[in-house]
C-alpha positions as CSV (number, residue, x, y, z in Angstrom):
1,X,112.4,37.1,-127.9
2,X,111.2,33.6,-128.1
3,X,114.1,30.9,-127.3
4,X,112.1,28.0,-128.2
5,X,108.8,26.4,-128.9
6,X,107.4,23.6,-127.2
7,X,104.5,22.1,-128.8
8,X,102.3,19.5,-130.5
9,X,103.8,18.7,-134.6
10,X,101.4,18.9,-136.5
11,X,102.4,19.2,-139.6
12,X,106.0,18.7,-141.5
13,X,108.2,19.0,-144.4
14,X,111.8,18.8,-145.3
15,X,112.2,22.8,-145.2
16,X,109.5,23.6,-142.4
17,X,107.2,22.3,-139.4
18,X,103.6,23.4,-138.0
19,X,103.7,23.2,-133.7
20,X,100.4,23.5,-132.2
21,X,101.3,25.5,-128.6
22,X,98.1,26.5,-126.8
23,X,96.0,26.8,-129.6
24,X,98.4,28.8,-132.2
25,X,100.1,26.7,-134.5
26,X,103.5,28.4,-135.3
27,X,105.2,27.5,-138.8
28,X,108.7,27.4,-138.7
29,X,111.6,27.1,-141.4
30,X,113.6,24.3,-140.5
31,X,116.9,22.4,-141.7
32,X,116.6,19.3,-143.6
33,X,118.6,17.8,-140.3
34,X,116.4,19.0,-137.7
35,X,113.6,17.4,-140.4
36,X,115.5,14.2,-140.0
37,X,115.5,14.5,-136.0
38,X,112.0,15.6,-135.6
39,X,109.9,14.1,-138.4
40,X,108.9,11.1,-136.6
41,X,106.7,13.0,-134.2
42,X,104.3,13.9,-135.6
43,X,101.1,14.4,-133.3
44,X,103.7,14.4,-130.4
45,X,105.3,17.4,-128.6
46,X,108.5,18.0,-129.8
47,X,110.7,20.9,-128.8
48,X,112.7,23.6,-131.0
49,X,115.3,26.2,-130.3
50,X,113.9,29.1,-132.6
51,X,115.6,32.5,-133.9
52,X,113.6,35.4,-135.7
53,X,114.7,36.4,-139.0
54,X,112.9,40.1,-139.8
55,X,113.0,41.0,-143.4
56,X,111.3,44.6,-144.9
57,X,108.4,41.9,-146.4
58,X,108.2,39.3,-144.2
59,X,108.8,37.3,-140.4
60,X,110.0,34.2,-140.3
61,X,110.4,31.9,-137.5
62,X,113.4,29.6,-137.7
63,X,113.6,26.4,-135.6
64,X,116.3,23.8,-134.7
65,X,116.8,20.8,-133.1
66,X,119.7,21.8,-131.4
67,X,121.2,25.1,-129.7
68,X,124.4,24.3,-131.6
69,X,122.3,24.4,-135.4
70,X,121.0,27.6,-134.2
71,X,124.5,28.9,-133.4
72,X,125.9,28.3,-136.8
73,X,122.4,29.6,-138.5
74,X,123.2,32.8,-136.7
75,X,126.8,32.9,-137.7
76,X,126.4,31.9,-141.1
77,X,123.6,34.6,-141.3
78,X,126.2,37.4,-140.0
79,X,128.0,36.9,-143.2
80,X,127.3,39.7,-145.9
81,X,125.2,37.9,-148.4
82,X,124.1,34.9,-146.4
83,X,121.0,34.8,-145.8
84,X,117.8,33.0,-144.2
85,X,117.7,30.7,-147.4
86,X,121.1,30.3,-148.0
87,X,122.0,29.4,-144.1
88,X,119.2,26.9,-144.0
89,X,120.8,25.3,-147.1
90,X,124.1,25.0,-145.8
91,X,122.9,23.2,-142.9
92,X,120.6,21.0,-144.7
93,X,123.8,19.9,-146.9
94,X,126.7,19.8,-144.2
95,X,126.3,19.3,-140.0
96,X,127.3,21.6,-137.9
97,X,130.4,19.5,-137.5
98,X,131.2,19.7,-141.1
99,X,130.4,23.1,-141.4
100,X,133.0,23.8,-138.7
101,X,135.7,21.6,-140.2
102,X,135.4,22.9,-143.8
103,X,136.1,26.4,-142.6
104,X,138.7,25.2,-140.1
105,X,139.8,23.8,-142.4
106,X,140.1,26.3,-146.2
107,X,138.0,23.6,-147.3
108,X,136.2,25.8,-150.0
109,X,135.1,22.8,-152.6
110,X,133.0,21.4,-149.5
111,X,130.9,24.9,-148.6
112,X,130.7,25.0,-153.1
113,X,128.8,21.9,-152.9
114,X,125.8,23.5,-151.7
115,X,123.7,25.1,-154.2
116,X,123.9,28.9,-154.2
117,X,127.5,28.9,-152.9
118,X,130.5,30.0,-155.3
119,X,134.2,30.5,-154.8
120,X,133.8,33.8,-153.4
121,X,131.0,32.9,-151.2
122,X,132.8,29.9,-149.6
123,X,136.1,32.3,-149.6
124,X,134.0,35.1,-147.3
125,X,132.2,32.3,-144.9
126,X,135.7,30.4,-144.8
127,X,136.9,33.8,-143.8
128,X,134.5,35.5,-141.7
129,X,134.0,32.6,-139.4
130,X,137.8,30.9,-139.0
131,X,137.7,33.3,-135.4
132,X,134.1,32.4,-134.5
133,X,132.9,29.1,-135.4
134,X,136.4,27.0,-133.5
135,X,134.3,28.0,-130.1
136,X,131.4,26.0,-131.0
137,X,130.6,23.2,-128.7
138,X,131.1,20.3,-131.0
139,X,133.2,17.9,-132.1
140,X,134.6,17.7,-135.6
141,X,136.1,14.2,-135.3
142,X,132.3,14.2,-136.0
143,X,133.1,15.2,-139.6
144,X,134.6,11.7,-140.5
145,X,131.2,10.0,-141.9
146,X,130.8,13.1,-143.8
147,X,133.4,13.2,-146.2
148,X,132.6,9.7,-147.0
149,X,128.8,11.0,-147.6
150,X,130.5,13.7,-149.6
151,X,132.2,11.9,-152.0
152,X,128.5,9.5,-152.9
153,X,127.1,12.8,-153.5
154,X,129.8,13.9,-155.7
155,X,129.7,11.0,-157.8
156,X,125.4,10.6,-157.6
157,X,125.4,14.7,-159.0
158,X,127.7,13.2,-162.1
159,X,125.3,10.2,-162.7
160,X,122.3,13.6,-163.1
161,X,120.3,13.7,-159.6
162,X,120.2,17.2,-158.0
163,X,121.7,17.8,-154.6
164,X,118.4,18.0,-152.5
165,X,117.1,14.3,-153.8
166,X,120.7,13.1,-152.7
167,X,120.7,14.6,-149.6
168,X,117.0,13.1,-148.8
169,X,118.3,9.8,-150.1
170,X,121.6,9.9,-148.0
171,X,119.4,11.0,-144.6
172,X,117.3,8.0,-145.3
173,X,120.1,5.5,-145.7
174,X,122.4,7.2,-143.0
175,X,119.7,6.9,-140.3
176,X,119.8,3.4,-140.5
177,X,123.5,2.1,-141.6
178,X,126.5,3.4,-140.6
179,X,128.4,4.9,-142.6
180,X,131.7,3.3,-143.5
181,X,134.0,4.4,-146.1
182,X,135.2,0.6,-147.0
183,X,131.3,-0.3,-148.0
184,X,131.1,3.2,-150.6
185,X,130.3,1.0,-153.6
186,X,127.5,0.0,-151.2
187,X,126.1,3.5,-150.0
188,X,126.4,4.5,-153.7
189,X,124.0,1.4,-154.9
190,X,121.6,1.3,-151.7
191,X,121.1,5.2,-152.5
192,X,120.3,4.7,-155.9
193,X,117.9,2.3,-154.8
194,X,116.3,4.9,-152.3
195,X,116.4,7.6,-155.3
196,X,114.9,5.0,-158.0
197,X,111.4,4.6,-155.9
């Protein structure tokens, strides 16, 4: 069982990378977070926590950033119906932090923001992981910039952009201001700027 890959990035995109590790370049599916925390390095060696996802047609190799990510990937992915492509969504949309605070939290309209997740969905993941996801290690005081982020997104899907373009956008803008929920009229404008190029 491979815990991680330790390589060379050669090669990236918002849903996967390419690490170059003694002469075998492994591609992995990837979080648009982990994207975020990684994408800078190309040509560099970079490090990710990985998790095997066998399916009757295929292999895939997941990587993350973090040991955390990987957690909640594999606890999200215990969940009947949730799957390699709907757990990478829901951690390209919400940190782990937010993940945990929504289900903490019967906070069903959050986990429905992601594409692919209904009311029933969010109702089973809400109550699957209540028991398991309060032990993992981080902090959902975390959680505050997010609901601030949320509510841009809210009102950026109203004005017609989809939720991946707004979730690009808000990474972009995010890794460079801090987030604030006094300046909103601001991160609503400066992301329409970022979506408008």
């Amino acid at each position: 069982m491979l815990d991680y890959i330790k390589g060379t990035l050669m090669a990236i995109e918002p849903n996967q990378a390419v690490i170059d590790t003694g002469g075998l370049g492994y591609k992995l599916t990837i979080s648009l977070h982990t994207y975020n925390s990684i994408k800078s390095q190309i040509n560099n060696q970079v490090k990710l926590y990985t998790h095997l996802v066998l399916k009757e047609d295929a292999i895939d190799l997941v990587g993350f950033y973090d040991t955390v990510e990987r957690q909640a990937f594999i606890l999200l992915t215990r969940v009947p119906g949730i799957g390699l492509k709907v757990g990478i969504s829901i951690l390209s949309l919400l940190d782990v932090a937010a993940l945990k605070s929504a289900v903490l939290s019967d906070d069903i309209k959050t986990l429905e923001a992601v594409p692919g997740i209904g009311k029933k969905t969010a109702q089973k993941i809400i109550i699957d992981l209540r028991d398991r996801i309060k032990d993992l290690p981080i902090d959902t005081q975390k959680n505050a910039d997010f609901k601030v982020l949320y509510e841009v997104r809210q009102a950026l899907e109203t004005l017609g952009f989809n939720p991946k373009e707004i979730q690009i956008a808000l990474e972009k803008y995010s890794a460079s201001v801090p987030i604030d929920e006094k300046n909103m009229e601001e991160i609503i404008k400066n992301t329409l700027k970022i979506l408008s190029r």
